[in-house]
GUPA-942680 format. One record per residue (C-alpha): residue number from 1; x, y, z. Coordinates in Angstrom, 2 decimals. Layout:
GUPA-942680
+------+---------+---------+---------+
: kelo :      px :      py :      pz :
+------+---------+---------+---------+
:  NUM :       X :       Y :       Z :
...
+------+---------+---------+---------+
END
This chain:
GUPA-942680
+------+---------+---------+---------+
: kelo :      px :      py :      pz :
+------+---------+---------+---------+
:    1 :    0.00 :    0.00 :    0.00 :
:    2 :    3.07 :    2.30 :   -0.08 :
:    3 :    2.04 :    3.58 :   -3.54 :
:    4 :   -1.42 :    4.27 :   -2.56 :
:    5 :   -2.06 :    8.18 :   -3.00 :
:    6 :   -2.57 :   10.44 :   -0.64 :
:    7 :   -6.25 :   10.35 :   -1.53 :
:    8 :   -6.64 :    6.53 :   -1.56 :
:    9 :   -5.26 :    7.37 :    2.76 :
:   10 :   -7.36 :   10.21 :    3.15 :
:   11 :  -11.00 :    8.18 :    2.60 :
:   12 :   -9.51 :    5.60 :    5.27 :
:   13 :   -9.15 :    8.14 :    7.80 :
:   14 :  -12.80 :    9.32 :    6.67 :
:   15 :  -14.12 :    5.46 :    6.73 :
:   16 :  -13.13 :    5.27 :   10.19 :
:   17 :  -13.92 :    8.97 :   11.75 :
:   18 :  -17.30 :    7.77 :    9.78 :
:   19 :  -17.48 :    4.17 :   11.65 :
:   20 :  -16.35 :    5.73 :   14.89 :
:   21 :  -19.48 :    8.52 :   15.04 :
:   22 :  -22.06 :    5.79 :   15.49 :
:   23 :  -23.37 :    4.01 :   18.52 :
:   24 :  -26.19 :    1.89 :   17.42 :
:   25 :  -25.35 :   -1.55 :   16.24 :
:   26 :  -27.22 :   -1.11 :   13.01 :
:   27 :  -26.00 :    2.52 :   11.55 :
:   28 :  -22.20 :    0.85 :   12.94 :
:   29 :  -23.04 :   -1.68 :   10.01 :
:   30 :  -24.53 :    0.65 :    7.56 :
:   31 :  -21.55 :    3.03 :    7.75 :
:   32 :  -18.84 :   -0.19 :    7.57 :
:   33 :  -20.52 :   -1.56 :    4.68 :
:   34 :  -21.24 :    2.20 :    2.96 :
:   35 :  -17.50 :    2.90 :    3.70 :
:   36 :  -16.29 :   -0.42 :    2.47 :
:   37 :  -18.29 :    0.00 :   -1.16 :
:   38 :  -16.59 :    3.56 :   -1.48 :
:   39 :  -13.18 :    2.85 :   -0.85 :
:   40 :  -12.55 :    0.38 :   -2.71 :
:   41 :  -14.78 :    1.61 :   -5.86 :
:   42 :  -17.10 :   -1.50 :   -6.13 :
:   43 :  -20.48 :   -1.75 :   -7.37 :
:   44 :  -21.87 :   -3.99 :   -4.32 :
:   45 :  -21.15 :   -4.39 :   -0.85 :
:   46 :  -22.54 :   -6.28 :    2.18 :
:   47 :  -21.59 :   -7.28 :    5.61 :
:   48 :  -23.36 :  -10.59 :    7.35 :
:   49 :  -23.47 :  -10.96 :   10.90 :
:   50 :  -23.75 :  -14.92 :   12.05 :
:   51 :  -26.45 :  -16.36 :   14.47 :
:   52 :  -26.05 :  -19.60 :   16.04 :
:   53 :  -28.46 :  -21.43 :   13.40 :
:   54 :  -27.19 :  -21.29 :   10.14 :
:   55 :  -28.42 :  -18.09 :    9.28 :
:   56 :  -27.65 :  -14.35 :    9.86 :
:   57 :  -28.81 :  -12.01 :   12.18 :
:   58 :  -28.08 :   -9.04 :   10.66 :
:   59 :  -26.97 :   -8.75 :    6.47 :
:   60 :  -26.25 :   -5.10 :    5.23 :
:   61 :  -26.28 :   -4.40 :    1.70 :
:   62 :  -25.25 :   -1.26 :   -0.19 :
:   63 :  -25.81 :   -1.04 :   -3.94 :
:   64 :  -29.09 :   -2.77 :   -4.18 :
:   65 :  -31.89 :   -0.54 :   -4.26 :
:   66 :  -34.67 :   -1.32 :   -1.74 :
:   67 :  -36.86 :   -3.15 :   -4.66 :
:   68 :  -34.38 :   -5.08 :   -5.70 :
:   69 :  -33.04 :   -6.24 :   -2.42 :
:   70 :  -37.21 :   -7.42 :   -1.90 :
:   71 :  -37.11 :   -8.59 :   -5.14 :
:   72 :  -33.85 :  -11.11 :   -4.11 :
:   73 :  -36.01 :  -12.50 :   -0.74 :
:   74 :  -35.22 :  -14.15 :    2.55 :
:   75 :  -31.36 :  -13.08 :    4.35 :
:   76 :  -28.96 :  -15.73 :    2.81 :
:   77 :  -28.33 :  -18.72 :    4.62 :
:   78 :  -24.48 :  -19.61 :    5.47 :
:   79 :  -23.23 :  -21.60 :    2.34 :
:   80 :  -20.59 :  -21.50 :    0.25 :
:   81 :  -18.40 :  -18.58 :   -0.10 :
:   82 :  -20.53 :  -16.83 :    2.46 :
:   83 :  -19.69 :  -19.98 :    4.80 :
:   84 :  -16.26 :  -19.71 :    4.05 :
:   85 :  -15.65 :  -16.55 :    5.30 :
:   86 :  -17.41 :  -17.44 :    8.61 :
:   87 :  -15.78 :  -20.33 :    9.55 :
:   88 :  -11.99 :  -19.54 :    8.44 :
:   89 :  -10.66 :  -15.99 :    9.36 :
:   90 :   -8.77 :  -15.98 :    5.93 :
:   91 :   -9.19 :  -13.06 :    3.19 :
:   92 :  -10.89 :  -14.25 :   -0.11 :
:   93 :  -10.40 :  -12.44 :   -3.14 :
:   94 :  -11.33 :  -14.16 :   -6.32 :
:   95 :  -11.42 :  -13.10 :  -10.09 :
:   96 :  -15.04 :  -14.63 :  -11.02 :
:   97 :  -16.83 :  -15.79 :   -7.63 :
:   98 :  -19.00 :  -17.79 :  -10.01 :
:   99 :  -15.83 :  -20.09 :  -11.12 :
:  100 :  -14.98 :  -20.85 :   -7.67 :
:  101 :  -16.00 :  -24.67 :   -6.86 :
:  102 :  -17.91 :  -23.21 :   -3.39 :
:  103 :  -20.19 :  -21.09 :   -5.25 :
:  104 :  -23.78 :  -22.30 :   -5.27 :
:  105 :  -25.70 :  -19.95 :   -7.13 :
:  106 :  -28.24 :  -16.53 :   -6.34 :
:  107 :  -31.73 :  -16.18 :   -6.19 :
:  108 :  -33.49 :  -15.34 :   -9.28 :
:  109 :  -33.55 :  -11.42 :   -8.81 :
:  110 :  -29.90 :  -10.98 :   -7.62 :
:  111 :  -27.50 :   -9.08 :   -9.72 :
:  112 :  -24.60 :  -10.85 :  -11.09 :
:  113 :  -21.29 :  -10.89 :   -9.87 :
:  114 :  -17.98 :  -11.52 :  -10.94 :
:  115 :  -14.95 :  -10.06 :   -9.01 :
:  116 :  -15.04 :  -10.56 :   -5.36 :
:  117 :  -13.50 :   -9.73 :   -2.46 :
:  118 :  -14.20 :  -11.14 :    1.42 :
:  119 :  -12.83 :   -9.80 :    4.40 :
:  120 :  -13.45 :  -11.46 :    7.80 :
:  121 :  -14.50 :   -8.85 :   10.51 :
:  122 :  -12.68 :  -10.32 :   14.10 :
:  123 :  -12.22 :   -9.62 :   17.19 :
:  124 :   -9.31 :  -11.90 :   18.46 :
:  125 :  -10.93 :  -15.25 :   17.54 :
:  126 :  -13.79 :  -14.31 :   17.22 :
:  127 :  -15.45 :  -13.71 :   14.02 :
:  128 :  -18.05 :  -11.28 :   14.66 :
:  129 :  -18.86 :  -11.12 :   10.62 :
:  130 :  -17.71 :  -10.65 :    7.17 :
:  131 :  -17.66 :   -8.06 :    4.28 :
:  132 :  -18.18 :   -9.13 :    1.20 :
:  133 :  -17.40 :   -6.61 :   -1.86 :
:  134 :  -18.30 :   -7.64 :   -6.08 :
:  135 :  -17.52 :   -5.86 :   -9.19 :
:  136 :  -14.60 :   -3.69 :   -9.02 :
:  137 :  -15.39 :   -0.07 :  -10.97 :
:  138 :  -13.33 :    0.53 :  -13.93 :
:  139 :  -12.39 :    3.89 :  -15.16 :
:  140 :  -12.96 :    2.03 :  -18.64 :
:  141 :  -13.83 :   -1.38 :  -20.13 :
:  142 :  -10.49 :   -3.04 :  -19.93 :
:  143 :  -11.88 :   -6.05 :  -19.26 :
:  144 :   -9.17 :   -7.13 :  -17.15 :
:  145 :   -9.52 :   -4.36 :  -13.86 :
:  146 :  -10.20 :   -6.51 :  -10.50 :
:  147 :   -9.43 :   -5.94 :   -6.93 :
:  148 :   -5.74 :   -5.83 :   -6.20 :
:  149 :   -3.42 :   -6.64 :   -3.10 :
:  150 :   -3.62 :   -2.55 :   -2.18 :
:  151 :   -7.68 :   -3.30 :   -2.07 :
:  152 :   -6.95 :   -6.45 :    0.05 :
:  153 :   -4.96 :   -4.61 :    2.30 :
:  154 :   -7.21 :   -1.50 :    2.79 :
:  155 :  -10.02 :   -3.52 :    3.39 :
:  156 :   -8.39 :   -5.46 :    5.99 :
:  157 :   -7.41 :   -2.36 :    7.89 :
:  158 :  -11.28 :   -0.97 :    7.45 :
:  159 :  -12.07 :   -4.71 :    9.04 :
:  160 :   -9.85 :   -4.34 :   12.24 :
:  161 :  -11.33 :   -1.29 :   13.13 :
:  162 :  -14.75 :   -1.97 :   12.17 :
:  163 :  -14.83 :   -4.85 :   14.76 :
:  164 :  -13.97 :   -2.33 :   17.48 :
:  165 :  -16.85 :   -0.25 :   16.00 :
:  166 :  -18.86 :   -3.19 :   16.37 :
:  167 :  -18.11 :   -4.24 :   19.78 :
:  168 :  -18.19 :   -0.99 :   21.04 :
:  169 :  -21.76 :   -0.57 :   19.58 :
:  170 :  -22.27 :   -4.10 :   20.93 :
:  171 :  -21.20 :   -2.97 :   24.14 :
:  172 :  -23.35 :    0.50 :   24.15 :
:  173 :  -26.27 :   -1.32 :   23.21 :
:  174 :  -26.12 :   -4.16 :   26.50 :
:  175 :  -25.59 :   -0.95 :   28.80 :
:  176 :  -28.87 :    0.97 :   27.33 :
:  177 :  -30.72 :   -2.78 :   27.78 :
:  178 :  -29.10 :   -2.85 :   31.15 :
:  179 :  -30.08 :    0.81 :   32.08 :
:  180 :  -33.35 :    0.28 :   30.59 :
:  181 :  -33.52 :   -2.86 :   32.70 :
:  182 :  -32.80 :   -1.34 :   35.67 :
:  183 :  -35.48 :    1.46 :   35.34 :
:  184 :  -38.12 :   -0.92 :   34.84 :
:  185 :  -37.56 :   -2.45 :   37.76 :
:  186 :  -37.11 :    1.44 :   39.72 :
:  187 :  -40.29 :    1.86 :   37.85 :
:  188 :  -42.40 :   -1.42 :   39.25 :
:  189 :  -40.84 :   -0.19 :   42.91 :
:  190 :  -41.89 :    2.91 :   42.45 :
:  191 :  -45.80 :    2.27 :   41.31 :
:  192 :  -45.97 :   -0.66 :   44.02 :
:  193 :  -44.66 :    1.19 :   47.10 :
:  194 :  -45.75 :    5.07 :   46.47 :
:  195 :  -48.84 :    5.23 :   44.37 :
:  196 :  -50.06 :    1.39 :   45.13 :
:  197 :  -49.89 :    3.14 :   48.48 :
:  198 :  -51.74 :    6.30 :   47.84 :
:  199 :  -54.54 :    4.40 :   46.09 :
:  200 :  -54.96 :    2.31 :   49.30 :
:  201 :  -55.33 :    5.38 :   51.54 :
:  202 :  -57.79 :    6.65 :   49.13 :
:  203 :  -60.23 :    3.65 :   48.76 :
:  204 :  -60.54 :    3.10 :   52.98 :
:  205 :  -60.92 :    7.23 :   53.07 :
:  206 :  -64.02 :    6.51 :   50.19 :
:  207 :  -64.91 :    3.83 :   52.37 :
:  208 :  -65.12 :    6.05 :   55.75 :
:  209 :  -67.24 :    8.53 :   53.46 :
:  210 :  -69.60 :    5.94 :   51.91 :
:  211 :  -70.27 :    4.39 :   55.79 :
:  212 :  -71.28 :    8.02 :   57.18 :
:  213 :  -73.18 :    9.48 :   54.52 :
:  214 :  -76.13 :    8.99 :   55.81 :
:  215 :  -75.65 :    9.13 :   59.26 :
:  216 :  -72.72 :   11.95 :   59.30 :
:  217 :  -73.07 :   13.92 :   56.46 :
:  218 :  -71.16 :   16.74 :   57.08 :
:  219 :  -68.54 :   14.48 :   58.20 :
:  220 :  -68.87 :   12.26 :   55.00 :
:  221 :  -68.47 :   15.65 :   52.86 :
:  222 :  -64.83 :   16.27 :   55.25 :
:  223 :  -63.88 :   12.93 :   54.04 :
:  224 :  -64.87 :   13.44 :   50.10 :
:  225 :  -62.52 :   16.27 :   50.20 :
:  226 :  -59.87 :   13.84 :   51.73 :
:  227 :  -60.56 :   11.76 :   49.24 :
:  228 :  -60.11 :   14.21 :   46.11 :
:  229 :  -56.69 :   15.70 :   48.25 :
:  230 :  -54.97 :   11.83 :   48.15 :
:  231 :  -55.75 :   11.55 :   44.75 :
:  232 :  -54.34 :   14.66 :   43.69 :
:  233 :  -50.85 :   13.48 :   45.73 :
:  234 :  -51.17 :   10.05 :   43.73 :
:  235 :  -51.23 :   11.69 :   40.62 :
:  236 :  -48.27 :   13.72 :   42.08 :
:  237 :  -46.49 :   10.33 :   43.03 :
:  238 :  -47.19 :    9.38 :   39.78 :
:  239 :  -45.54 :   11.50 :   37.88 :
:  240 :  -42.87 :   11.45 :   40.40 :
:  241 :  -42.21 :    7.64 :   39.89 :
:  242 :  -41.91 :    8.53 :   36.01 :
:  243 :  -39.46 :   11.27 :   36.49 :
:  244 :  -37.65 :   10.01 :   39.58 :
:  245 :  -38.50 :   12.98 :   41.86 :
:  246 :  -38.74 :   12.46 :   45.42 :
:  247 :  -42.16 :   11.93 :   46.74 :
:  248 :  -44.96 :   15.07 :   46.59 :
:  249 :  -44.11 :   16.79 :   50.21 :
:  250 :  -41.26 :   15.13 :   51.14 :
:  251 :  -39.19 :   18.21 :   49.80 :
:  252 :  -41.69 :   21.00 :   51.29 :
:  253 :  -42.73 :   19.47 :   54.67 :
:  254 :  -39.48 :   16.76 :   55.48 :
:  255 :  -39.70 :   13.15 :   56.51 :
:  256 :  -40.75 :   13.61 :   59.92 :
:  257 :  -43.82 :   15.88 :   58.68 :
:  258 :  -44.63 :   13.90 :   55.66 :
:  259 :  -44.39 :   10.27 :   57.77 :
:  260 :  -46.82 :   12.08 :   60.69 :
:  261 :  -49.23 :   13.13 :   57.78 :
:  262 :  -49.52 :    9.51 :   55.83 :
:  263 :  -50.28 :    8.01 :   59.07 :
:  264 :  -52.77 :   10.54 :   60.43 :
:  265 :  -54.72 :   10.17 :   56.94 :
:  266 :  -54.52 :    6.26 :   57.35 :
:  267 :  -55.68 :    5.91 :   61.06 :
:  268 :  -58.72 :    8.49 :   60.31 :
:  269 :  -59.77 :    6.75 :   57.31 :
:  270 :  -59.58 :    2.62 :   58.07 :
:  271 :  -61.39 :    1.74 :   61.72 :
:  272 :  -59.90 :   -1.99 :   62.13 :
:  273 :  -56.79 :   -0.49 :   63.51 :
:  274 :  -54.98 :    2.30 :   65.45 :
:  275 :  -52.33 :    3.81 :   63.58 :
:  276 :  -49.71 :    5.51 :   65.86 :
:  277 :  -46.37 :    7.61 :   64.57 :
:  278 :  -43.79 :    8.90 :   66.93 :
:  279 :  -40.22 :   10.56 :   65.71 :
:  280 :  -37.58 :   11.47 :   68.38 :
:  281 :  -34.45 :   13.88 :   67.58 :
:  282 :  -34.45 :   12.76 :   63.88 :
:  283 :  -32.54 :   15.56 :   61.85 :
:  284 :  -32.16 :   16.39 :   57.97 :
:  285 :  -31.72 :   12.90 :   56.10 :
:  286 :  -29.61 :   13.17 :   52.27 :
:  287 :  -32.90 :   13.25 :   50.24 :
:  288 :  -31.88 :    9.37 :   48.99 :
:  289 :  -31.90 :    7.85 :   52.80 :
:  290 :  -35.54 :   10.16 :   53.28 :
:  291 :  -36.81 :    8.56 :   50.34 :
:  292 :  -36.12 :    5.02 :   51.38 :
:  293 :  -37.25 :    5.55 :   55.09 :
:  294 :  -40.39 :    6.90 :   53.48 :
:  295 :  -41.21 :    4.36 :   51.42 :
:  296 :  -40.40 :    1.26 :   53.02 :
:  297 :  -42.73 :    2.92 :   56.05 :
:  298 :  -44.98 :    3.27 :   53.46 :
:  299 :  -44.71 :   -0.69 :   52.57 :
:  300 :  -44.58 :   -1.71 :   56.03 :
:  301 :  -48.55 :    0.21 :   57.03 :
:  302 :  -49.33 :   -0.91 :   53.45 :
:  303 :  -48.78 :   -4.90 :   54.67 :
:  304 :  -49.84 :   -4.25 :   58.39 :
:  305 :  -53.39 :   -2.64 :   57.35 :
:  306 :  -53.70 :   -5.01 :   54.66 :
:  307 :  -52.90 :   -7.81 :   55.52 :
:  308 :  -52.08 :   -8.29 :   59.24 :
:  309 :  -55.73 :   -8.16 :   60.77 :
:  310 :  -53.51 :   -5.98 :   63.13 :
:  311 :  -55.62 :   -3.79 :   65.87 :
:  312 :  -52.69 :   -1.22 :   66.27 :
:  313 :  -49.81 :   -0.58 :   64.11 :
:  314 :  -46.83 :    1.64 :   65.36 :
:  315 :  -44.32 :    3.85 :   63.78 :
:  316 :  -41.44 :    5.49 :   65.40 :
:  317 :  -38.54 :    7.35 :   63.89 :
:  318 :  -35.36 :    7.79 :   65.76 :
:  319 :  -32.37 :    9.72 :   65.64 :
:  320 :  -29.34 :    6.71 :   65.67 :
:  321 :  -25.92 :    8.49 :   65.59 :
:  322 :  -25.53 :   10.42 :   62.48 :
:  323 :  -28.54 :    8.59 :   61.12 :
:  324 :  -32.13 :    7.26 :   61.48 :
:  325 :  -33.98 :    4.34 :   62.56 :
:  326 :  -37.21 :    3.68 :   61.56 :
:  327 :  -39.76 :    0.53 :   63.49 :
:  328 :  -43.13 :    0.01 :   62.32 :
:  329 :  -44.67 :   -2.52 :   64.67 :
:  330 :  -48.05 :   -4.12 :   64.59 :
:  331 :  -50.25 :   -7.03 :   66.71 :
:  332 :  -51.33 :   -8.62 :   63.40 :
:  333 :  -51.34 :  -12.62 :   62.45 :
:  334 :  -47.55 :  -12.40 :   61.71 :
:  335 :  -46.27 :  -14.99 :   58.94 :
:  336 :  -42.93 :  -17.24 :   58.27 :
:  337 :  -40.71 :  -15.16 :   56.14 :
:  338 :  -39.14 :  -18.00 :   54.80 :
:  339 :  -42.30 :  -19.40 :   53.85 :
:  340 :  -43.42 :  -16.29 :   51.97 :
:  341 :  -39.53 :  -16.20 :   50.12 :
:  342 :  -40.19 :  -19.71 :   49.10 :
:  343 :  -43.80 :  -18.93 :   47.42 :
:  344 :  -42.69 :  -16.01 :   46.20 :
:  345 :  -45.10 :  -13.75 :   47.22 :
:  346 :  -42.33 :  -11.08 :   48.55 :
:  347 :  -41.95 :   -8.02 :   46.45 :
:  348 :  -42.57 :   -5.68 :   49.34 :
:  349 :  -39.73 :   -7.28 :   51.14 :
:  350 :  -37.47 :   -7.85 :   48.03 :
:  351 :  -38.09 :   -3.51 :   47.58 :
:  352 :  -37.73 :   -2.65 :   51.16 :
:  353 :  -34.40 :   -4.80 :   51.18 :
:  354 :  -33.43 :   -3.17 :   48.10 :
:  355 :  -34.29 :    0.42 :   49.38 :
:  356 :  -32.14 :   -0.07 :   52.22 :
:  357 :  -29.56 :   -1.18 :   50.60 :
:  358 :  -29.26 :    1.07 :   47.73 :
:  359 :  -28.65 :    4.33 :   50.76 :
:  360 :  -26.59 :    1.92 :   52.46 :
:  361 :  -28.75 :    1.04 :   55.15 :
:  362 :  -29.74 :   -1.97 :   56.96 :
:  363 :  -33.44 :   -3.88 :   56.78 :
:  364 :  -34.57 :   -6.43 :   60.00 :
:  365 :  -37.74 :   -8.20 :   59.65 :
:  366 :  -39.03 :   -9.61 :   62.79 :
:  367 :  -42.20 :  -12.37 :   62.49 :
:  368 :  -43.56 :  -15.03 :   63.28 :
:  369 :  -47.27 :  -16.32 :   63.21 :
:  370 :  -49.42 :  -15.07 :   65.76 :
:  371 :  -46.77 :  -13.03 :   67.17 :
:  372 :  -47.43 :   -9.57 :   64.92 :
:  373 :  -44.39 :   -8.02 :   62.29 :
:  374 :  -41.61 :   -6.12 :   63.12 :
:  375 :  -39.59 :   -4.03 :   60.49 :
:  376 :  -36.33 :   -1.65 :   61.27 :
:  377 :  -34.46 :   -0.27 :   58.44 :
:  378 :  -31.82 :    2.22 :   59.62 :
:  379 :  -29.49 :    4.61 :   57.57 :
:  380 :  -26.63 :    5.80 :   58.66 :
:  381 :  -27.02 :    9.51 :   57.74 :
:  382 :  -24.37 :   12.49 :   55.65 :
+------+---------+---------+---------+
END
């Protein structure tokens, strides 16, 4: 390549740059393939990318117009030349692919080929895929033009750094499923502790209304209004669970305020049990550890009200060095927690475990049947 021209040098550098700009596994492909066809000054280019069944996941063409590439039907299967280039990391470059003794034939609609040229695409061992390149451009019917060594040997340097285009896109792509992963899963937290919450609150306050409307109603109207107030806040939480804001209040009012509300709105509006919230010396919280104490609190009343049969539940929050330590207590049924991890029935105490431990806190669950539920998470502060 040491007589290449300075212009032949110049459209690597732009192949790459090109091949380096993209991030998505597809447009990496496009712009390989795109890049491949123009540098070397051929008519039609593709790149396949394996699967594990014979087939390819992904096959990139450039040259063939959308019709026609409909026109040629289902991706290629891994035969022949195209087989060849998967299975043995060696260069193929060929004056008439059609001569060669691997070739097998097209479909009906594709374009014929003469002059080829294969490059694997690897990284290390691994062959993540392969360009293939057909019918060299001539300036003029010679009849003899055909890639040369120079092509061979630019294409092979476009390969090496199109697999580290392609398993950095690889790469990007895992991390955005990852992320996205993980949000879904802030997101099912979110909707099951803070707005399955809300909604709770809201039908036993509807409830409360519905039982003294005829008997009370000026104190059914008191609880109507309760009842349109907590569903304004779980619209708030709402939207707060999409955008990852704290919860509605918890800014404005603190933890200690916002904890003493919740509980004041729950004991008023459910008459099975006493609800009972006490805080002692608790100070500012980094918004993360308030969060967390808030909503596994919120879990905790959710499971006690719900499904204890408890008669009184109790909250305290306590100041515990630099941190806080928050007990909800109640004289319900109790259960195994063992037996509830084994039938799975333990998202509440999978998030609570995973809200403690995401502020770097600490989660105790005390139970057993009969004998009520106990839950301390504690934080250890700024």
């Amino acid at each position: 390549m040491t007589d290449r021209p300075r212009s032949g040098l110049t459209a690597v550098s732009t192949a790459l740059l090109a091949m380096s700009r993209h991030l998505e596994v597809r447009d990496v492909l496009k712009t390989i393939v795109v890049s491949a066809r123009e540098l070397l000054d051929a008519e039609y280019a593709a790149l396949g990318v394996p699967d594990d069944h014979g087939g390819f996941a992904q096959f990139v063409v450039d040259g063939v117009s959308d019709e026609e590439w409909k026109a040629i039907g289902p991706l290629p299967r891994q035969h022949g030349i195209l087989a060849a280039m998967l299975k043995d990391a060696t260069p193929q470059r060929l004056a008439d692919v059609r001569l060669d003794p691997r070739f097998e034939g097209w479909p009906h609609a594709h374009p014929d080929m003469s002059d080829f040229i294969g490059m694997p695409v690897a990284d290390g061992d691994e062959i993540l895929g392969a360009l293939f390149l057909a019918n060299k451009k001539c300036p003029k019917p010679t009849g003899g033009c055909g890639f040369t060594a120079d092509d061979e040997e630019l294409l092979s340097v476009l390969a090496q750094h199109a697999a580290i285009a392609l398993t950095n896109a690889r790469l990007y792509e895992r991390s955005r499923e990852l992320t996205i992963a993980g949000e879904r899963a802030r997101l099912a937290h979110e909707l099951h502790d803070a707005v399955s919450q809300k909604l709770f609150s809201l039908r036993l306050t509807a409830q409360a209304a519905a039982a003294l409307v005829d008997r009370d109603p000026a104190r059914a109207k008191g609880e109507l209004h309760q009842v349109a107030r907590l569903a304004a806040e779980a619209a708030d939480e709402l939207r707060a669970a999409v955008v990852e804001l704290r919860p509605a209040g918890l800014d404005e009012d603190g933890l200690v305020a916002t904890l003493r509300t919740q509980v004041k709105v729950l004991d008023r509006a459910q008459a099975a049990a006493e609800v009972t919230f006490a805080a002692h010396g608790v100070r500012a919280l980094p918004a993360a550890q308030e969060e967390a104490l808030l909503r596994v609190a919120q879990e905790a009343l959710h499971n006690a009200l719900r499904h204890s049969g408890a008669r009184t539940v109790d909250v305290t929050l306590t100041r515990r060095g630099h941190g806080a330590a928050l007990r909800v207590t109640d004289d319900g049924q109790g259960f195994d927690p063992s037996a509830v991890r084994r039938a799975g029935r333990h998202l509440g105490l999978v998030s609570m475990r995973d809200r403690a431990n995401g502020v770097g806190g600490g989660l105790t669950v005390v139970s057993a049947p009969g004998k009520g539920t106990t839950i301390e998470m504690e934080v250890p502060g700024g």
